[in-house]
C-alpha positions in Angstrom: 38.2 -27.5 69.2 40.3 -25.0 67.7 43.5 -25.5 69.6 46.0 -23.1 68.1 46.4 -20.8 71.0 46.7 -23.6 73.8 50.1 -24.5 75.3 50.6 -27.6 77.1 52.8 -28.5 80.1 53.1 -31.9 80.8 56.3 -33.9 82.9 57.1 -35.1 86.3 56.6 -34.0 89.6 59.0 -31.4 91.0 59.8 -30.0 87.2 58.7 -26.4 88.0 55.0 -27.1 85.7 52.9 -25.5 87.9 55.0 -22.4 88.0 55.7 -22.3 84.5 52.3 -22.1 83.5 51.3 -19.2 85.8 54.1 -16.8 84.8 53.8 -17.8 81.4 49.9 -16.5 81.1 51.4 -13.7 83.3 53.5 -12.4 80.8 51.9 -13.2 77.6 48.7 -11.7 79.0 47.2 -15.3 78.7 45.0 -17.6 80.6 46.5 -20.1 83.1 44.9 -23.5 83.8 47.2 -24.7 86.3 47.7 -27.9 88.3 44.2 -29.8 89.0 42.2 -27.4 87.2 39.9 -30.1 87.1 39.1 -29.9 90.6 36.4 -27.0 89.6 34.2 -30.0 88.2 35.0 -32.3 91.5 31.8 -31.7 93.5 29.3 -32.2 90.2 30.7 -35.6 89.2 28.8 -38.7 88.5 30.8 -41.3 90.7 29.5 -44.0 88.4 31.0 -42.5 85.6 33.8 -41.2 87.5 34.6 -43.3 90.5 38.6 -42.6 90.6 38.2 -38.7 90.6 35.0 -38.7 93.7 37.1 -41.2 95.6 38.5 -38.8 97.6 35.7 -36.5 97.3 33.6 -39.2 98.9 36.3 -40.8 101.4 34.6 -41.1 104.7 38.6 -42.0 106.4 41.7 -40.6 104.9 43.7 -43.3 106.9 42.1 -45.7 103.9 44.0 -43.4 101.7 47.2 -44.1 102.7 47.3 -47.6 103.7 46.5 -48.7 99.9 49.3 -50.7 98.6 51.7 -49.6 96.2 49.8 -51.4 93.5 46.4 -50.2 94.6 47.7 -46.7 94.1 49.4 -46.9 91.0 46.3 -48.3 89.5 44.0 -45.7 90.9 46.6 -43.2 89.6 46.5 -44.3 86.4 42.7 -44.5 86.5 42.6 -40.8 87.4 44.5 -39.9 84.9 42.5 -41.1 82.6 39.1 -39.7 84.1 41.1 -36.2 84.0 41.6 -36.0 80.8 37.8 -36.3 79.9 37.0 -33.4 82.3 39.7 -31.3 81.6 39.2 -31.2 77.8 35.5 -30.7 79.0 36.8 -27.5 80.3 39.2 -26.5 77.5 35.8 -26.6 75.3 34.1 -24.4 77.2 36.7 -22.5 77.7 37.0 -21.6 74.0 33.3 -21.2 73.2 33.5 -18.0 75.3 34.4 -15.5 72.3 36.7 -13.3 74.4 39.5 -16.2 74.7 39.6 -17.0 71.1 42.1 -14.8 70.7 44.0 -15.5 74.4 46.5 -18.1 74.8 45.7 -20.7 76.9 48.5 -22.4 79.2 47.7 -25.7 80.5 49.0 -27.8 83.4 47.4 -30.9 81.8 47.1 -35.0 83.1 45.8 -35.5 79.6 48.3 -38.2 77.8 51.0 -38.1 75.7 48.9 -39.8 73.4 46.2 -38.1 73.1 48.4 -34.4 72.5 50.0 -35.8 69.6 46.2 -36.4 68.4 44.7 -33.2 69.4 47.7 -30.7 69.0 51.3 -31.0 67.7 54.8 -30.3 68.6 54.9 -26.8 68.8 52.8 -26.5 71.6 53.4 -29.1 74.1 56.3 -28.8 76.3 57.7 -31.8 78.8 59.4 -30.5 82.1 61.2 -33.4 84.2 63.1 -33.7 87.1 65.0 -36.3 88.6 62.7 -39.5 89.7 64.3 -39.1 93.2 63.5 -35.6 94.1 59.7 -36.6 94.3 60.4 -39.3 97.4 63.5 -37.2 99.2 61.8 -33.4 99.1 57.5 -35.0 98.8 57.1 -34.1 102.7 59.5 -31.4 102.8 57.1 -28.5 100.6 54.7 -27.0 102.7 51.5 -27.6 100.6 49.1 -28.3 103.2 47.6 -31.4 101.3 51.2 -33.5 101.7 51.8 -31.8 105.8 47.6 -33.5 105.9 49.4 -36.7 104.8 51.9 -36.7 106.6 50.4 -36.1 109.9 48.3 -39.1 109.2 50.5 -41.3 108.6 52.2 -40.4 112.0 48.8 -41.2 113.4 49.4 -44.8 112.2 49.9 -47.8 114.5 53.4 -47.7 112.8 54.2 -44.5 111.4 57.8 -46.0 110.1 56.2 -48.5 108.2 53.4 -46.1 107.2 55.9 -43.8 105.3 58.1 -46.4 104.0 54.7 -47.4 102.3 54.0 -44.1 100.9 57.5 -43.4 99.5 57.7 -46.7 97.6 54.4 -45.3 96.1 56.4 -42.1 95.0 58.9 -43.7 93.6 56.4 -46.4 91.3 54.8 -43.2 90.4 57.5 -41.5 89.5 59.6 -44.5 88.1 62.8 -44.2 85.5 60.4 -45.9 83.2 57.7 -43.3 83.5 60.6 -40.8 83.5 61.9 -42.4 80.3 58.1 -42.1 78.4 58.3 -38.5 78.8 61.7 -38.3 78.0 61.1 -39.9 74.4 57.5 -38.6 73.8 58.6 -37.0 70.8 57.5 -33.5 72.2 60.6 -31.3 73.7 62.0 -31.0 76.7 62.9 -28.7 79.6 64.9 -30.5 82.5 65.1 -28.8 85.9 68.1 -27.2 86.0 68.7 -25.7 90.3 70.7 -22.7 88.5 68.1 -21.3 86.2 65.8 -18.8 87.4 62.2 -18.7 86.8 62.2 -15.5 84.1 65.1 -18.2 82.3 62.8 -20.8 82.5 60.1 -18.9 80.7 62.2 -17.4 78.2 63.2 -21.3 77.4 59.5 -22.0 77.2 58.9 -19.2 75.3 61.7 -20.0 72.6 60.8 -23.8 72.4 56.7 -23.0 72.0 58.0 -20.2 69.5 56.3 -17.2 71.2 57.4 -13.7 71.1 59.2 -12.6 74.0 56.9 -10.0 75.6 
């Protein structure tokens, strides 16, 4: 794949990735892949080949969900991660066949791994946004995505729902760990760190300046 115009977001949860990547196809009249873009595969997936991606496609109780351990979920993470990055560069191919995006840039929201970019692209065009470890346990039930308020409220279901969520935090923070943090961090590619004070047009103008676009 010719790779040239693609942009790619990777980081940590609560680092504003999502966001960046829409307004930044907004105002470079680009194409935005944003978080789980992969999801537009989900329902035609082998789960033979991909059994960590279709488990919760094929999840009969979402109770099982969130009574895995710690280590169960971390491993299932990873797994997914790795699954992900075979569909999403699926999509990035086909994506670039079409002849009217050859000459679009392409912003990503990516799972695919740190190294595997330094493979397949280079410096220039991947950018790491982080955020403190902590925010993703203290502020994970406070958003109002309706897939966390789903977990939530099912963990409140649970025979103890104090126990339940003590669980599911110590997940978040394994997930998001210092030493995950810290692999980003040193990745080699460069680095936005949330900052509360910046806006949004700020953060893009950062993004903009580090990925060396013109400011449209």
């Amino acid at each position: 794949m010719d790779l040239n115009n693609v942009y790619f977001v990777i980081g940590s949860a609560y680092a504003g990735k999502s966001t960046l990547v829409k307004n930044l196809a907004k105002k470079q009249g680009g194409i935005a892949l944003e978080e789980n873009y992969h999801d537009s595969k989900l329902t035609g997936l082998n789960s033979r080949e991909f059994p960590n991606l279709t488990y919760t496609r094929d999840l009969k109780d979402w109770h099982d969900f969130i009574r895995r351990t710690p280590d169960e979920y971390v491993s299932w993470i990873e797994n997914v991660k790795k699954e992900c990055e075979i569909v999403e560069l699926q999509i990035l191919d086909e994506l670039l066949k079409e002849p009217e995006n050859l000459t679009r840039k392409i912003f990503v929201d990516t799972n695919i791994s740190i190294e595997t970019l330094h493979e397949i692209s280079d410096t220039g065009h991947v950018l790491v946004m982080l955020a403190d470890p902590e925010i993703s346990v203290k502020r994970f039930f406070e958003r109002p995505d309706p897939e966390k308020q789903f977990l939530y409220k099912l963990m409140l279901e649970e025979p103890d729902p104090d126990a339940s969520l003590a669980n599911y935090c110590e997940i978040l923070r394994r997930i998001n760990s210092e030493e995950a943090y810290n692999e980003l961090l040193n990745s080699g590619f460069k680095v936005i760190l949330r900052d509360e004070e910046r806006t949004q047009e700020e953060t893009v103008r950062l993004a903009e300046e580090l990925f060396g676009l013109e400011c449209v």
